[in-house]
N, C-alpha and C positions, 0 to 999 in steps of 0.2 A: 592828183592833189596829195594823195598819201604819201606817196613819194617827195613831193616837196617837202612836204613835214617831218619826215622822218629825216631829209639828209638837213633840215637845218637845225632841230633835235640831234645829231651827230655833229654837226661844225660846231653847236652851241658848246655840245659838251667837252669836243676836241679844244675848244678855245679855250671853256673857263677852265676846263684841268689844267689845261700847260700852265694859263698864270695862275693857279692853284698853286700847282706844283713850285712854280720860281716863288711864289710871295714865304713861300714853306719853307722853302732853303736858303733865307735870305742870311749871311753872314751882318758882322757887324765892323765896318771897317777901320780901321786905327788908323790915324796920321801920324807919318813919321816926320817928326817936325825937328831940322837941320837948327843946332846951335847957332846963334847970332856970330857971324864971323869966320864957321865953320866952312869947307869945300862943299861940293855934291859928293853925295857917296857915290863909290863906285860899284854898288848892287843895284843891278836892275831889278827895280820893284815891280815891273809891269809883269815880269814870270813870275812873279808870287806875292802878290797883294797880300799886305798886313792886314789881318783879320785878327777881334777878339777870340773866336771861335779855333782859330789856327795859330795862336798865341799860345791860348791854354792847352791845345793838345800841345805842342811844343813843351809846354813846361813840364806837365804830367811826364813828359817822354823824359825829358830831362832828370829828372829825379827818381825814375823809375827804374829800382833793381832789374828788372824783368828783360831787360835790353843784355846783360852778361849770361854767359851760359851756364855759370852758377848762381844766378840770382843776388850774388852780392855786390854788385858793381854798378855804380849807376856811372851818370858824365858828372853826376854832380857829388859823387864820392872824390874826384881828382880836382874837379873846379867849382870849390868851394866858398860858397857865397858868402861867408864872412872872411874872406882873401882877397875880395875881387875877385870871383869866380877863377882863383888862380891856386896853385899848393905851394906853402911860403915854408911850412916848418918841420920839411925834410927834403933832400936832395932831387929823390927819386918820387913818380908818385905811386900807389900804392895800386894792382890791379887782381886779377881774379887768381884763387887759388895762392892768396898769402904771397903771392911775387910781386917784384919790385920791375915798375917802365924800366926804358931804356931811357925817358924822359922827364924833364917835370911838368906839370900843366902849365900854360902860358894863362897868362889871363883874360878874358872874353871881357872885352869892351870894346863900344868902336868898332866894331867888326865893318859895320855897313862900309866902311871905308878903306877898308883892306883888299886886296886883291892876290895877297898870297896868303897862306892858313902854314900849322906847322911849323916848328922854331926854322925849319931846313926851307919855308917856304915851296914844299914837295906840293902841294895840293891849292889847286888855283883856284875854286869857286866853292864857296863859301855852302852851296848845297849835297855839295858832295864832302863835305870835309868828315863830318861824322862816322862814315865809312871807315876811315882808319883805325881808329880806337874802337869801333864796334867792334871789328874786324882782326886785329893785332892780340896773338895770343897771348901775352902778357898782360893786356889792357883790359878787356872786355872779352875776347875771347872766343865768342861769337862768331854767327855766320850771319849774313843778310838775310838769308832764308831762314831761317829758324825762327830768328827776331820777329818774321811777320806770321810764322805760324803762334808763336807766343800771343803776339798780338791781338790777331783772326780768331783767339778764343775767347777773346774777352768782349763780355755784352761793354761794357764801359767803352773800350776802345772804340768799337764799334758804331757805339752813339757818339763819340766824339769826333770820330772821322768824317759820319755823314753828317752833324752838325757844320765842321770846318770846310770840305768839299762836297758836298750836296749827296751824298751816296754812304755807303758802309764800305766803298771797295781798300783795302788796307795794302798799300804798297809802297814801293822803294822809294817813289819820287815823291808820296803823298808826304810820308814819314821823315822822309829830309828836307823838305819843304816845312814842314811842322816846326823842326827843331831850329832851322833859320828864321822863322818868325819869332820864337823866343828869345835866340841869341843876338838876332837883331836889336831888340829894345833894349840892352844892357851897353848903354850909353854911361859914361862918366863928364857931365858937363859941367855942373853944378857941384862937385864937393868943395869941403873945405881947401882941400888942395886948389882946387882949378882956381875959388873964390880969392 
């Protein structure tokens, strides 16, 4: 008899943790709702579901010197949100150690509907795109690997990670996943223009 008691006291508790644990990690999901007249985008949403939680890390990253290896460089130093997340009022745009791209920022809108990234069209998915200018000594400067030691120290980032993917684990796929859930929603449907 004690035996039965104890192992349904252990299934009980096996059961109510786990949905413990999933009601605990529950994200908050965003609809990414297609302009009246608009195509389907061509990002599959099913690898990385828009979340509040993975929106906001995405921004934070966004705007975050911390990503250049001298800390002065963010993506939103070159794609500048009163531009159209684009650089309009110099040639070249401006990157780490006072140097000038090779390039100017294009401007992030619409992404979800894109299938090539880069003026050259060099880089095909949109999760991986980041990687360049993180990467590119003139831009950002940086290593992959740095970026998420940077990262992996911060209690913030940390909370925000396991907030957006259920865990604190901080890596290459979580982090560019992040940054395409924020670049995603910079949709231009509705300006004055479009209107």
């Amino acid at each position: 008899m004690k035996k039965v008691i104890l192992l349904f006291i252990i299934t009980f508790i096996v059961l109510f943790g786990a949905s413990f644990m999933q009601s605990t990690n529950k994200t908050t999901p965003i609809k990414f709702v297609v302009p009246k007249g608009w195509p389907k985008p061509a990002y599959d949403f099913k690898n990385n579901p828009l979340t509040v939680e993975g929106f906001e890390l995405g921004k934070k990253l966004f705007y975050d010197e911390i990503l250049s290896i001298d800390s002065t460089v963010s993506c939103a130093s070159c794609h500048q949100q009163f531009a159209a997340f684009a650089t309009y009022d110099h040639n070249l745009s401006h990157g780490v150690k006072n140097s000038l791209t090779t390039r100017n920022s294009p401007s992030l809108q619409n992404l979800a509907w894109q299938k090539e990234f880069m003026w050259d069209g060099g880089v095909n998915h949109l999760d991986v795109q980041p990687i360049s200018p993180l990467t590119a000594p003139n831009e950002m400067g940086e290593s992959v690997e740095n970026v998420l030691k940077k990262l992996k120290r911060s209690k913030e980032y940390k909370q925000m990670y396991k907030a957006a993917f259920g865990d604190v684990a901080i890596t290459t796929e979580r982090t560019m996943k992040a940054l395409s859930q924020f670049m995603l929603m910079l949709i231009s449907s509705n300006s004055k223009y479009d209107r």
